[in-house]
C-alpha positions as CSV (number, residue, x, y, z in Angstrom):
1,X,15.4,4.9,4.6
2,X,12.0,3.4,3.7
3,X,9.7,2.2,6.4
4,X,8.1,-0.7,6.7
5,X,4.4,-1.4,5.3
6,X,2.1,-2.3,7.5
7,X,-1.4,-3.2,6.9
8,X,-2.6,-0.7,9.3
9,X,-0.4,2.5,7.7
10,X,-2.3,5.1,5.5
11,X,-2.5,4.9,1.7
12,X,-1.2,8.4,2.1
13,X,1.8,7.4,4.3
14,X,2.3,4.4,1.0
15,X,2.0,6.9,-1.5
16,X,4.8,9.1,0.5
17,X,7.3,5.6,0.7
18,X,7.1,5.2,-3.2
19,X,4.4,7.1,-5.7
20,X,4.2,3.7,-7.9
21,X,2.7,2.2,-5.4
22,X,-0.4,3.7,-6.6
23,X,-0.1,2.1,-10.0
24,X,-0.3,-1.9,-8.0
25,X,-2.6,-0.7,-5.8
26,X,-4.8,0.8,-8.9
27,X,-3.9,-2.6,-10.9
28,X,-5.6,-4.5,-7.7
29,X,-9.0,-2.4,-8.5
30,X,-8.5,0.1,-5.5
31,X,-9.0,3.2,-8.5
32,X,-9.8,5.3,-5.7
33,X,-6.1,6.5,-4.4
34,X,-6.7,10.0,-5.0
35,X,-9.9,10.1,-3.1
36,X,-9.7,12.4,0.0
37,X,-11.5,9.2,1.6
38,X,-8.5,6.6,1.0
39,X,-5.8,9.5,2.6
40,X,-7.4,8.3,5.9
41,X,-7.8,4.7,5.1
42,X,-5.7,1.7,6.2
43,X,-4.4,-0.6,3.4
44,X,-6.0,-3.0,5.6
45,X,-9.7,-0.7,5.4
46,X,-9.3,0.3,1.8
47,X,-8.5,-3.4,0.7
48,X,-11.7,-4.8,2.6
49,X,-14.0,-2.3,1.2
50,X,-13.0,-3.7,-2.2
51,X,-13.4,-7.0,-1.2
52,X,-10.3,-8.6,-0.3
53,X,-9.9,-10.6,2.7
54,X,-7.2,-10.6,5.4
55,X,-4.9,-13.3,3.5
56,X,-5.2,-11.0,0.3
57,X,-4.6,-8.2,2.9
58,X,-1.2,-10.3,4.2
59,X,-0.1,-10.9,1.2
60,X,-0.4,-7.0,-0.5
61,X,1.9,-6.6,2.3
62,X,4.5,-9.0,1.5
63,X,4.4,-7.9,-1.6
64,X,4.7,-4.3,-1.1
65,X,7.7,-4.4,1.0
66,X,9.4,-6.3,-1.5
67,X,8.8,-3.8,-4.0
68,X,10.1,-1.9,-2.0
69,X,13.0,-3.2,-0.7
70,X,15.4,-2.4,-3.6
71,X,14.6,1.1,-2.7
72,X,15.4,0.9,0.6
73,X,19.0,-1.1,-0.1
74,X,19.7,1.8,-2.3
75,X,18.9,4.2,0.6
76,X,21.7,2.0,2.8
């Protein structure tokens, strides 16, 4: 069952719901997934220190759990 994002979870706690999540993130200019830095980052943190603001955050997490949502049917 997949959990819920969050703005406030871990990119490594994203990266453990669904390893393409790193390829939109990476799209979005966040190239630094594998950085031991972003495994302790919020999407929330991570997304501000490249510059987005908390409706970009918002909607990243919209987003996300619709991507992942098919996923999480199939888990049903």
């Amino acid at each position: 069952m997949s959990v819920k994002v969050t703005k406030e979870m871990l990119i490594e706690d994203l990266l453990q719901q669904d390893p393409n999540i790193a390829g939109i993130l990476t799209r979005m200019g966040m190239h630094c997934i594998g950085c031991m830095a972003a495994a302790g980052e919020s999407l929330e943190e991570a997304m501000i220190v490249h510059g987005y603001g908390p409706e970009d955050v918002d909607i990243t997490v919209q987003m996300l759990n619709e991507f992942l949502e098919p996923v999480a049917e199939e888990a049903e």
